[in-house]
N, C-alpha and C positions, 0 to 999 in steps of 0.2 A: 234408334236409327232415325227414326223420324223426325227430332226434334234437331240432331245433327243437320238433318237434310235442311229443314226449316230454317233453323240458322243462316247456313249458306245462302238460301234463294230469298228468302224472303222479302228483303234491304233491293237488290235487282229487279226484283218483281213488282215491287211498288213506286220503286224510279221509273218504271216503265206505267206507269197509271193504274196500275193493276190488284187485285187482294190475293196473296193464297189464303185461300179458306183451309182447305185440309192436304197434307201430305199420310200415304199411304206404301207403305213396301213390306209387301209380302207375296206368298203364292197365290197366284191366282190359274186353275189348271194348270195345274204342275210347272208354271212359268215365275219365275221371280218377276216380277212389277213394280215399278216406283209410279205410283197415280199422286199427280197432280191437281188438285181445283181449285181454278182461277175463279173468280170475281171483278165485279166492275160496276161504275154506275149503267145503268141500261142494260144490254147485251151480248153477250160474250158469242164469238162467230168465229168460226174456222180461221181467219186469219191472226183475230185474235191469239187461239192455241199455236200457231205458226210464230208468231213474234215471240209470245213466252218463250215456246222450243227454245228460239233461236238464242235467248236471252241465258236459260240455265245450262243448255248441253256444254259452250266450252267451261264456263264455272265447273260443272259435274265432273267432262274429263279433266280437267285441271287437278279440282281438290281429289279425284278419286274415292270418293266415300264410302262405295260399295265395291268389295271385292270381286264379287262373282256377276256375273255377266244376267241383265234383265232389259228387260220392255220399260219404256217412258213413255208415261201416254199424261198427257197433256187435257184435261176435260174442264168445262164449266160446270156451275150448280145446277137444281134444276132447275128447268123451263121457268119462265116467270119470276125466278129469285133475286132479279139485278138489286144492289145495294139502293136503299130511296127507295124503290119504289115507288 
């Protein structure tokens, strides 16, 4: 599934300035999740994760890739990790 997912976003993500570092969907408390992590040169900041959203959700509901209903949560790497450095 994951690599499915990566497929689709990855090409939009990176036209947008952006890296996915890792794609993740599984449970997480009892909740299906698709986690996303963005990368960047420098620092990745809540609007940042806002433009992503904006970028994969109609891709996501378009292609449909997961049938059953989950959380997208959109996150950077950690702290201090910007590409370059």
């Amino acid at each position: 599934m994951e690599d499915k997912i990566r497929n689709l976003l990855e090409k939009p993500i990176m036209d947008a300035g952006y890296v996915l570092d890792s794609v993740f969907y599984g449970l997480e408390d009892n909740v299906n999740t698709l986690r996303l992590v963005i990368d960047k040169k420098g620092y990745i900041n809540v609007g940042d994760c806002v433009k992503v959203n904006e970028i994969v959700n109609p891709i996501l509901d378009e292609a449909d890739p997961i049938s059953e209903s989950y959380v997208l949560d959109i996150c950077s790497k950690e702290k201090g990790s910007g590409i370059d450095e």
